[in-house]
VEXDREN-2710 file (C-alpha; in Angstrom, 1 decimal):
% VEXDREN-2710
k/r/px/py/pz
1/UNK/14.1/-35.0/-47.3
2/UNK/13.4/-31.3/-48.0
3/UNK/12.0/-32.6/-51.9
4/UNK/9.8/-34.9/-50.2
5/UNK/8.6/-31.8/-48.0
6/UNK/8.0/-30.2/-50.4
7/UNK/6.4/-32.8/-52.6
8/UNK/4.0/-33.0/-49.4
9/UNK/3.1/-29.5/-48.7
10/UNK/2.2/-28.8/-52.3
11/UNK/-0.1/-31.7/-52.8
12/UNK/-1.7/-30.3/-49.3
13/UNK/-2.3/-26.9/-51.0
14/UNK/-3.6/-28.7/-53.6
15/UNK/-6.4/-30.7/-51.9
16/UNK/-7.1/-27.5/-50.3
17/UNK/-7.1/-25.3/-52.9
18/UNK/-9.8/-27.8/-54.4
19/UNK/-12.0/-28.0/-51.6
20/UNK/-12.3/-24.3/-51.5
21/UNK/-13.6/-24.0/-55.2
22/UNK/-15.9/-26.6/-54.1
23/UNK/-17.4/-25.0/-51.4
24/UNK/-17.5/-22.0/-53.7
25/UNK/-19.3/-23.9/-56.5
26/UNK/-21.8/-25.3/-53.8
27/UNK/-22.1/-21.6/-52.5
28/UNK/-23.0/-20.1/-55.9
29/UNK/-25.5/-22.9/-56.8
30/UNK/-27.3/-23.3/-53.1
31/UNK/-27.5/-19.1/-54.3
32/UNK/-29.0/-20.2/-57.4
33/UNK/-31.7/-22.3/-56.0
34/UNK/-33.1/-19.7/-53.8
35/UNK/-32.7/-15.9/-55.5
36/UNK/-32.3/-16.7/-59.0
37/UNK/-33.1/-14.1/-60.9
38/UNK/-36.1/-13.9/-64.0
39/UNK/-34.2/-14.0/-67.8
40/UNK/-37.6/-12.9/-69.1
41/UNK/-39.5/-10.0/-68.7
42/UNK/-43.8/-10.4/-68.1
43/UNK/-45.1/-8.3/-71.0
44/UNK/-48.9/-7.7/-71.8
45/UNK/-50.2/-10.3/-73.9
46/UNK/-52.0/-8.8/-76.6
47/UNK/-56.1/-10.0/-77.5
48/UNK/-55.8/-11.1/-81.3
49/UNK/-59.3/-11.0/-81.4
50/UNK/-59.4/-7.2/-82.6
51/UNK/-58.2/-5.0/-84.5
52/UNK/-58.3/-1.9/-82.1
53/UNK/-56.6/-2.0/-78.8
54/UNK/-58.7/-3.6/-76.2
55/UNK/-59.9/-0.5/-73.2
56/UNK/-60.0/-3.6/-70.7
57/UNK/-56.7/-5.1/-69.0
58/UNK/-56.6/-8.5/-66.6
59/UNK/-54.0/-8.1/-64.2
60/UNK/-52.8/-11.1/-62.2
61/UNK/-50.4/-13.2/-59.8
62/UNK/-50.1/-16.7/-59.6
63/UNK/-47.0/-18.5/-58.5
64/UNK/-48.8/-22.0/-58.1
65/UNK/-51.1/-22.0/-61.1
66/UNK/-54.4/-21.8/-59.5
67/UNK/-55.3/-17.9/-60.7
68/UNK/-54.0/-17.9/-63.6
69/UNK/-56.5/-20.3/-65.3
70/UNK/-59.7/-17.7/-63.7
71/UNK/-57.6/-14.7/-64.9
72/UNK/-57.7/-16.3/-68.4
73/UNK/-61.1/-16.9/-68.7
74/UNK/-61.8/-13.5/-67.5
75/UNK/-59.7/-11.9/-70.4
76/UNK/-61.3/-14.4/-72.7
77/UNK/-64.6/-13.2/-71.7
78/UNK/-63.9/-9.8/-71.9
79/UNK/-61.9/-9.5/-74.9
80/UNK/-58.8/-8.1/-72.7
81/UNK/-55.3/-8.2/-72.9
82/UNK/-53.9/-10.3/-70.0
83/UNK/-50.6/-9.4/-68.1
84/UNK/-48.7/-11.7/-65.4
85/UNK/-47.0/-10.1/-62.6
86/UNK/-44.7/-11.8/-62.1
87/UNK/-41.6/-11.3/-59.1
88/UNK/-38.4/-10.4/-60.2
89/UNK/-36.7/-13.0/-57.8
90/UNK/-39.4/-16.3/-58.4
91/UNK/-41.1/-17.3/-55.2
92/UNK/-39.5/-21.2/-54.5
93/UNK/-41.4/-24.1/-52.9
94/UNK/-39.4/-23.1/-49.7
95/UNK/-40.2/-19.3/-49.8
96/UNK/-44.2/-20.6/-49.9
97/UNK/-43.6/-22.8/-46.6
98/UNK/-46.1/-21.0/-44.5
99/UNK/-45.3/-23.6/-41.5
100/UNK/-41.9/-22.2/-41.3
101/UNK/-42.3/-19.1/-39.4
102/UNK/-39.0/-17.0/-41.6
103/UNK/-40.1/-18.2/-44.7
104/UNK/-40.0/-15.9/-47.4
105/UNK/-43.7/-15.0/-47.7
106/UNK/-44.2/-15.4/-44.0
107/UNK/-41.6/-12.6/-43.7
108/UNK/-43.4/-10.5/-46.3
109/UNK/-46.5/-11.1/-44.9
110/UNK/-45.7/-9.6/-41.4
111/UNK/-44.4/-6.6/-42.7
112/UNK/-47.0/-4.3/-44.7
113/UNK/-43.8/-2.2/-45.8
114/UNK/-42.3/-5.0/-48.2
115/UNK/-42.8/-4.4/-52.0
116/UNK/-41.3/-6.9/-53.9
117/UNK/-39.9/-6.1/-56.6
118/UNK/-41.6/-6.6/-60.0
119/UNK/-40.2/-8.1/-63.6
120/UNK/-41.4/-6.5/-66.4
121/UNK/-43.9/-3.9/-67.0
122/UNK/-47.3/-2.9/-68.5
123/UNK/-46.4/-0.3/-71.3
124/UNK/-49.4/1.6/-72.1
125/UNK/-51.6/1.8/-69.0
126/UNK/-53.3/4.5/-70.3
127/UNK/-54.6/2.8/-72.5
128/UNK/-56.8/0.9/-70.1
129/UNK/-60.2/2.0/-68.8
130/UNK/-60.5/-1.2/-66.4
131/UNK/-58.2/-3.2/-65.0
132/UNK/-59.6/-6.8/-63.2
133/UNK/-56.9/-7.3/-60.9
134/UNK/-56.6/-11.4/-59.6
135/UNK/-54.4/-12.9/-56.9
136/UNK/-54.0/-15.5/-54.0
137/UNK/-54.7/-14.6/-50.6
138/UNK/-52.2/-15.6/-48.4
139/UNK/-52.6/-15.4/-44.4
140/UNK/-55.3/-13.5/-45.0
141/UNK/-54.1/-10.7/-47.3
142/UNK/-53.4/-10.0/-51.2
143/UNK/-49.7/-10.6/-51.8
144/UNK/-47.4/-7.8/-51.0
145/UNK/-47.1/-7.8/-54.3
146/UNK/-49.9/-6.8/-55.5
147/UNK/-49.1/-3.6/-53.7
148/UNK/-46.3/-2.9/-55.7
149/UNK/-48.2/-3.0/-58.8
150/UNK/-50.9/-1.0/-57.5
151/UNK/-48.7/1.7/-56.5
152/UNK/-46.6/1.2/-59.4
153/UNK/-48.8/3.4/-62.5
154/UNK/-51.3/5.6/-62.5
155/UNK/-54.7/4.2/-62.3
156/UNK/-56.7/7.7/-61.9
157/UNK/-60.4/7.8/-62.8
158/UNK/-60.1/3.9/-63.9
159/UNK/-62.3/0.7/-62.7
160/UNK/-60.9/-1.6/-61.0
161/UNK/-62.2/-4.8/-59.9
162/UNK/-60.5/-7.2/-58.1
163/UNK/-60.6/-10.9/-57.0
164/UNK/-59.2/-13.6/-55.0
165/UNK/-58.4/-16.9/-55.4
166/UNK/-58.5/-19.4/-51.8
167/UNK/-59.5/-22.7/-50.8
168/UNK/-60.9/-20.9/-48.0
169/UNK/-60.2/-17.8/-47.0
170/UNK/-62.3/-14.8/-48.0
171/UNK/-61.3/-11.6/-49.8
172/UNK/-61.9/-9.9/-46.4
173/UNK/-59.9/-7.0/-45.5
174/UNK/-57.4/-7.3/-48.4
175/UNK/-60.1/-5.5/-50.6
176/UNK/-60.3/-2.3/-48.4
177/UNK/-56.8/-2.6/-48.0
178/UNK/-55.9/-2.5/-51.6
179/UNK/-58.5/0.0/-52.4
180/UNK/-56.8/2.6/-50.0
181/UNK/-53.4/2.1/-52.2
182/UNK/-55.2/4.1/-55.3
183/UNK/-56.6/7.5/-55.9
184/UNK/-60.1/8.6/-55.0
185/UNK/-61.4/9.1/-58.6
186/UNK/-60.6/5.2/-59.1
187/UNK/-64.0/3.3/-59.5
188/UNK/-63.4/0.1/-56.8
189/UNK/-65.5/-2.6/-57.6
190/UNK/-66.6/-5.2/-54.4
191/UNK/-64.3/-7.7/-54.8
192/UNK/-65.1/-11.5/-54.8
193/UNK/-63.2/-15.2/-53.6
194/UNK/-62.9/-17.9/-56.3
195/UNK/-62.1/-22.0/-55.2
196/UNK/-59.4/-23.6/-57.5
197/UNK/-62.7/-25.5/-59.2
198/UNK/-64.1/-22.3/-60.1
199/UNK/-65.7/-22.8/-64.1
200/UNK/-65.8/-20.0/-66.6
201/UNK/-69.4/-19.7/-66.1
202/UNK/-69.1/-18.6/-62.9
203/UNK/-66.7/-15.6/-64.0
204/UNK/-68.6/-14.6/-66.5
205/UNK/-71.7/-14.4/-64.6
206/UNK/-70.0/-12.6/-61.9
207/UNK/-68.4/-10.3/-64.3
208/UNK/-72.2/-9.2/-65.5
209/UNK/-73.0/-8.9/-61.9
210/UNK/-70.4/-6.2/-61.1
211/UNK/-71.5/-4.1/-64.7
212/UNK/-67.9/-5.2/-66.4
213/UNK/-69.2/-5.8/-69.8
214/UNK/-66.7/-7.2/-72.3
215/UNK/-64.9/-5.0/-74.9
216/UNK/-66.7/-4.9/-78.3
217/UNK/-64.6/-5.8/-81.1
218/UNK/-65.3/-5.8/-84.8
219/UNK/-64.4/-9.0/-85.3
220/UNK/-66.5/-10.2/-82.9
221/UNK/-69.8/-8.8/-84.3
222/UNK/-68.5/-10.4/-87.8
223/UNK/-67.8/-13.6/-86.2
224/UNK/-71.5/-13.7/-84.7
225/UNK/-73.4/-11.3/-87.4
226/UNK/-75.2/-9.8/-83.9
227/UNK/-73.7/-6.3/-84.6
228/UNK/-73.2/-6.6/-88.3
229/UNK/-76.5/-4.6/-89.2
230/UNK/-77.5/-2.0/-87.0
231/UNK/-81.6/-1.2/-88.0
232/UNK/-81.9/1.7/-85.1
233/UNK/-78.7/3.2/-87.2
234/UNK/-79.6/1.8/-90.4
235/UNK/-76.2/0.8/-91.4
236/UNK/-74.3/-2.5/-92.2
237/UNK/-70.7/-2.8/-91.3
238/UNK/-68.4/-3.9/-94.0
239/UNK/-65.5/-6.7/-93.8
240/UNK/-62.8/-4.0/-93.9
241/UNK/-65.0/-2.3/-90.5
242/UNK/-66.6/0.3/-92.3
243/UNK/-70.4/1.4/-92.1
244/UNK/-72.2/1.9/-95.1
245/UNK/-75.9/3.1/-95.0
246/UNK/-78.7/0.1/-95.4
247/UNK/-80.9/1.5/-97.8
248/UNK/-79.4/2.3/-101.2
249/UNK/-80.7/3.4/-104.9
250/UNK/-78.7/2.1/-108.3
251/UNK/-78.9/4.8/-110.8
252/UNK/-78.3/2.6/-113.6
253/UNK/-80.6/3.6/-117.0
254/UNK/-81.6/7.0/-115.1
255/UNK/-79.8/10.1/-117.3
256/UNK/-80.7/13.7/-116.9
257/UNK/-83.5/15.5/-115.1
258/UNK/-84.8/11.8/-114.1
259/UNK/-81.6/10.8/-112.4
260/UNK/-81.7/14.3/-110.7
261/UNK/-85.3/14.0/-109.2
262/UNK/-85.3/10.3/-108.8
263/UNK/-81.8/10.4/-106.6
264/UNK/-83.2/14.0/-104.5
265/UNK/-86.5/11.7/-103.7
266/UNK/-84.7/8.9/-102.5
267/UNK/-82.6/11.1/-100.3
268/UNK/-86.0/12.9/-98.5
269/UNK/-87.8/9.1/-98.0
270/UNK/-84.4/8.4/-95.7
271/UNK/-82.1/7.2/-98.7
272/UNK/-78.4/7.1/-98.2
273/UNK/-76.7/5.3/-100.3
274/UNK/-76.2/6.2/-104.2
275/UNK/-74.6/3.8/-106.7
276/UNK/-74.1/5.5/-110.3
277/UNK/-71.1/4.4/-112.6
278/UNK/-69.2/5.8/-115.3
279/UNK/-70.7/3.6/-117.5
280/UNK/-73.9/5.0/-116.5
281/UNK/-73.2/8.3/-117.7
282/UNK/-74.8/10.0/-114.7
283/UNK/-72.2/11.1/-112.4
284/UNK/-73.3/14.8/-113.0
285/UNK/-76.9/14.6/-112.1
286/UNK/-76.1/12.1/-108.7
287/UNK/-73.5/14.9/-107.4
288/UNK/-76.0/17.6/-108.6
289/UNK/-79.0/16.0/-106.4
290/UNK/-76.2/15.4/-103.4
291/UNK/-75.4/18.9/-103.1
292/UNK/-78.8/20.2/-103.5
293/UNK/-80.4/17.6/-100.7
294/UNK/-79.4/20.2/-98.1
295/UNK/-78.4/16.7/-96.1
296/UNK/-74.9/16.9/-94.4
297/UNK/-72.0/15.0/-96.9
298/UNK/-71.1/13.0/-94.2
299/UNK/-74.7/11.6/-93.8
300/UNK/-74.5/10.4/-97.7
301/UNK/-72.3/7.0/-99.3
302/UNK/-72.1/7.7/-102.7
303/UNK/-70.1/4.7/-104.8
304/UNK/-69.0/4.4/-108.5
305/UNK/-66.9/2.3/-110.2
306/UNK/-64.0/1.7/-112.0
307/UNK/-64.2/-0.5/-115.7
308/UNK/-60.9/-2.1/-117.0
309/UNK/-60.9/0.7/-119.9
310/UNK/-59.7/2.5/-117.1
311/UNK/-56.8/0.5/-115.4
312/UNK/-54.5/1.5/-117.0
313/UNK/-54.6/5.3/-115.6
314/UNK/-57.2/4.7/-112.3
315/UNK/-56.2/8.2/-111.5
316/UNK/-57.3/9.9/-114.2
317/UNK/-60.4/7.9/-114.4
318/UNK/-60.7/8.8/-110.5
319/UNK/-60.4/13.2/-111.1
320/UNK/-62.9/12.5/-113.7
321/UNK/-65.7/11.1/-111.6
322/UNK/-64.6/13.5/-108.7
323/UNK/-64.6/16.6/-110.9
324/UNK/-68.0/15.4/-112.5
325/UNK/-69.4/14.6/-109.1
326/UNK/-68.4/17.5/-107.4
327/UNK/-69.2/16.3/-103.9
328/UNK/-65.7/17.1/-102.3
329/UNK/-65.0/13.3/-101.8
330/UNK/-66.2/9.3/-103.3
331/UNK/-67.2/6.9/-100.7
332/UNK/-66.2/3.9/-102.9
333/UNK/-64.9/3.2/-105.9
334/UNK/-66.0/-0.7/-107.0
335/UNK/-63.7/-2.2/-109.5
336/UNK/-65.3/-3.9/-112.1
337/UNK/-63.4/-6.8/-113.5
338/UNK/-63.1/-8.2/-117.3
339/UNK/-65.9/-10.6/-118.2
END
């Protein structure tokens, strides 16, 4: 009798046991559902189309899509980098309930001292001049989120321009609200409600509107050949993104007192750019006439060239043409393949 007790009572402990780690299993993943935390930091996506770092930075928050596609054609526009703030605990269908009166955001929302807490960072904020700063507006407001970031770098002497996305809603008071968050020497730009159907066009447009002007790249004047050659400046800009001067003489068959006189009367009509060679045998008289124009060094693109005689010691070859030009440095040094 006591074995079959016993028997009993530990199968009881058992099922127990059992229902316990259950309900502890349950516990953890109910737990899961609502404040699971981010694996994976927002970072600043970098614009690929330039070589320098963009001055221009589009900010924004968008937990049910409908900014994010506006804040992307703003940084497409603008030749920006683009960042996603993004909460460190992810807002779920349920904390967005705005008919249930403690729903997550409702709770926020009712309480202007809630930051919540962001995931991720912008590294370099200093590297940005203007920051366009997009979000919802829920019950009225920006997202208390928004305040965080705001309050969250330095945005001294910067422009920021913000916007709102709403099916109805204005921007309203959320735009003097924000604007109180930052330091007086930040340039606030009036601030502006987009629907969900809002087209690039209309961005772009109200971009120009406010004076945000997109970020000039070099590839960009390549791409379109607009900014290639600059006639007030006179200069064309290379592949590799340097400027060399539009109007050039070739020395080639000029030797002596000819080269010297032809090259200083090129320079006073507004000539800057010299080609000689060392199969030209001129080097001499081009520096000579450079260093007598009286015309800054900097102001002059002097090129010569390199013959495959040469390749096997360029460096030789390259103190020889410096020593005979004697103008401190060459601008470029063509190599001339074997024919």
């Amino acid at each position: 009798m006591k074995r079959l007790f016993g028997i009993v009572l530990l199968f009881v402990m058992f099922v127990c046991m059992m229902a316990c780690s259950n309900k502890y299993q349950q516990k953890q993943t109910d737990a899961g559902s609502s404040v699971s935390k981010r694996t994976e930091e927002s970072t600043v996506m970098k614009n690929d189309q330039s070589k320098e770092n963009t001055d221009i930075l589009v900010a924004y928050f968008s937990c049910t899509g409908t900014t994010k596609p506006l804040a992307e054609y703003a940084a497409g526009y603008l030749n920006a980098d683009l960042y996603e703030i993004k909460a460190e605990t992810p807002y779920s269908s349920e904390d967005l309930d705005y008919n249930t009166s403690d729903s997550r955001v409702n709770k926020e929302q009712n309480d202007s001292s809630v930051r919540p807490a962001i995931f991720g960072k912008v590294e370099n904020m200093a590297q940005y001049q203007t920051v366009v700063l997009a979000f919802p507006i829920w019950w009225g407001q920006a997202p208390r989120i928004i305040r965080t970031f705001l309050e969250s770098y330095e945005f001294n002497g910067k422009t920021i321009v913000p916007f709102c996305t709403s099916h109805s809603s204005g921007i309203g008071s959320s735009d003097t609200n924000l604007h109180s968050l930052v330091d007086d020497s930040v340039k606030w730009k009036a601030g502006k409600r987009f629907g969900a159907d809002t087209s690039e066009k209309e961005i772009t447009q109200w971009l120009d509107e406010v004076g945000i002007k997109p970020f000039e790249t070099e590839s960009k004047g390549k791409e379109t050949g607009e900014r290639m050659f600059d006639f007030k400046k006179k200069t064309v800009m290379l592949n590799s993104g340097y400027e060399i001067p539009l109007n050039g003489i070739g020395t080639y068959s000029l030797e002596d007192d000819v080269c010297v006189k032809s090259v200083s009367e090129a320079l006073k009509c507004g000539v800057r750019l010299i080609d000689t060679a060392y199969m030209y045998h001129n080097e001499q008289e081009v520096g000579e006439a450079v260093r007598n124009s009286g015309i800054p060094r900097s102001e002059i693109f002097v090129i010569t060239k390199l013959y495959p005689n040469q390749f096997n010691d360029p460096e030789k070859a390259i103190e020889e043409a410096l020593e005979k030009l004697d103008i401190e440095y060459i601008d470029a040094r063509v190599i001339i393949g074997p024919s």
